[in-house]
C-alpha positions in Angstrom: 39.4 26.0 18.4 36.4 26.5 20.9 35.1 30.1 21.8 36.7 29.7 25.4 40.1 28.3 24.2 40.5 31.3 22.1 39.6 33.9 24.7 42.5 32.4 27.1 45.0 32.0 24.2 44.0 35.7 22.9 44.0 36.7 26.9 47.1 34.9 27.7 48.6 36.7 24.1 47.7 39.9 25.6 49.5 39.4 28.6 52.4 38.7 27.1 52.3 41.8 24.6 51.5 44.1 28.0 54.7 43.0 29.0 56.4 45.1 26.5 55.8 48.3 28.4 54.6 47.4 32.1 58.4 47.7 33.3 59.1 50.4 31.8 55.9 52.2 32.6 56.4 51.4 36.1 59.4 53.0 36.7 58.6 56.3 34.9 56.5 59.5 35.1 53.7 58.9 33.4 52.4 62.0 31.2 48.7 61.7 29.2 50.0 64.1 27.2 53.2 64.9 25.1 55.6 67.6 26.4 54.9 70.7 24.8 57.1 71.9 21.8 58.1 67.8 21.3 58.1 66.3 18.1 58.0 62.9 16.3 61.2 61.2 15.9 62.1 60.8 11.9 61.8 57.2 10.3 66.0 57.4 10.0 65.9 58.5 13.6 63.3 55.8 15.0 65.6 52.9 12.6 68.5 53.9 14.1 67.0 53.1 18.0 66.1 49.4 17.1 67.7 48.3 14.1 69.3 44.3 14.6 69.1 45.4 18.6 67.0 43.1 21.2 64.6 44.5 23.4 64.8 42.7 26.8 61.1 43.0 28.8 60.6 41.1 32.4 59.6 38.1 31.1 60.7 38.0 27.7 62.3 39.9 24.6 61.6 41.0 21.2 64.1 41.0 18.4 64.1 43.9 15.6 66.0 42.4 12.8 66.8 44.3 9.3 66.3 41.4 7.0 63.5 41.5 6.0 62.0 43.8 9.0 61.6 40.9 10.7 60.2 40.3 14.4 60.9 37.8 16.5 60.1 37.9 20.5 59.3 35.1 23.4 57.6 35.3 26.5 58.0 33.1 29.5 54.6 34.4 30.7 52.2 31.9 31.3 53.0 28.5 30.2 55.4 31.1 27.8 54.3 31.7 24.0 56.7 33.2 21.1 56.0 35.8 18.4 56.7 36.0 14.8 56.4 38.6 12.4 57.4 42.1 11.1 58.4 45.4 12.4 57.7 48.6 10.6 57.7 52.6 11.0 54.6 54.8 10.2 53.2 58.1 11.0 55.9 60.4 12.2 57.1 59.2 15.3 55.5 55.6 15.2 57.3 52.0 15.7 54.9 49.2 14.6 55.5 45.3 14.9 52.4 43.0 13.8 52.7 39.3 15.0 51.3 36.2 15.2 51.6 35.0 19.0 51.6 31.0 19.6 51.2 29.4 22.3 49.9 25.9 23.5 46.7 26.4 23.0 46.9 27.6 19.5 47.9 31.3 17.8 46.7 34.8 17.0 47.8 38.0 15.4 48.7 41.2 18.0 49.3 44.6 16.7 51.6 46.3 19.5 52.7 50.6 18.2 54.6 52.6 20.3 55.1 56.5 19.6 58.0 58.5 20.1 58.8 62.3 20.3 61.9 64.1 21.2 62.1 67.2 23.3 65.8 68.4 23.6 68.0 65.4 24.2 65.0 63.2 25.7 63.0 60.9 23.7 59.8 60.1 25.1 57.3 56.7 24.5 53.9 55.7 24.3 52.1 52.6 23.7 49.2 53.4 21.6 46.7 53.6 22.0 45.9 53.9 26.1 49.5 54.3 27.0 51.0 57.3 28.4 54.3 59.4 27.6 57.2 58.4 29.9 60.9 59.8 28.9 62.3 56.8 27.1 65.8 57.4 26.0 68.0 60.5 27.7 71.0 61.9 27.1 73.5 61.5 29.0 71.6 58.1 30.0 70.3 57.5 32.9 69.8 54.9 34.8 66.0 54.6 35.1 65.9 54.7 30.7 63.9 51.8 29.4 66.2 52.1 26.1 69.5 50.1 28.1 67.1 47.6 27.8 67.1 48.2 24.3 70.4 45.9 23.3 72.3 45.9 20.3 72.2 42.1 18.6 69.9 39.2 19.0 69.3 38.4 22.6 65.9 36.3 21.1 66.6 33.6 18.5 67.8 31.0 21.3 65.0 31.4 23.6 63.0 31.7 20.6 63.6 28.5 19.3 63.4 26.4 22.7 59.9 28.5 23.6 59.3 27.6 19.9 59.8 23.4 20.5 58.9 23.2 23.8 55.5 24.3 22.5 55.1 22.3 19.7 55.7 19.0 21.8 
């Protein structure tokens, strides 16, 4: 693959991955900073918020499945691209997935984190590195909580697999 193919594929791959926390950044407060007196959600608490659950983004979605920790997501971004790969926890407080992104013009591996920290009955988010805290999950809900995007079952494998063809035509 040629040097200029690879930046647009890596570019266009980086798009897509942004879209994993552009909605729900925009419609948040923004903090550079964690709340004071927070801390990091447990590995059995951070499981339990995306175990075999779908998250649905603005152009796309990612699938946390059990078996195996896999990860599968689309994006209709662009000319669209899907990802496959795994999903792990690490760190206190940290939600990992490492993928390899294809689209048209060929494939690459993204690294995407997010970290979490709870603060009475408010979890908050950040996408590391350069993201910023934004309350992610509240109790009782509340409307404006990126997490009711966050769906239990696989909202991905049939997108997946007609991103997945449509591409390799």
């Amino acid at each position: 693959m040629s040097g200029f193919r690879t930046l647009m594929l890596l570019g266009a791959i980086a798009g897509a991955v942004s879209t994993l926390s552009s909605g729900a950044e925009a419609a948040q407060s923004k903090m550079t900073k964690p709340p004071v007196d927070s801390t990091p959600l447990t590995s059995e608490e951070l499981f339990k918020l995306y175990n075999n659950r779908s998250w649905i983004w603005k152009e796309g979605a990612g699938y946390f499945a059990v078996k195996q920790r896999q990860f599968n997501a689309w994006t209709a971004e662009g000319k669209g691209s899907y990802g496959l790969g795994h999903w792990f926890l690490t760190d206190p407080g940290k939600l990992c997935f490492k993928a390899t992104w294809y689209a048209k013009a060929g494939n690459a591996i993204a690294l995407t984190c997010f970290s979490h920290r709870k603060k009475g009955n408010v979890v908050f988010q950040k996408r590391e590195p350069e993201g910023e805290w934004y309350a992610f999950k509240t109790a009782p809900a509340s409307l404006s909580d990126e997490y009711r995007k966050v769906r239990p079952g696989d909202y991905v494998t049939a997108r997946f697999n007609r991103v997945r063809t449509r591409l390799s035509q």
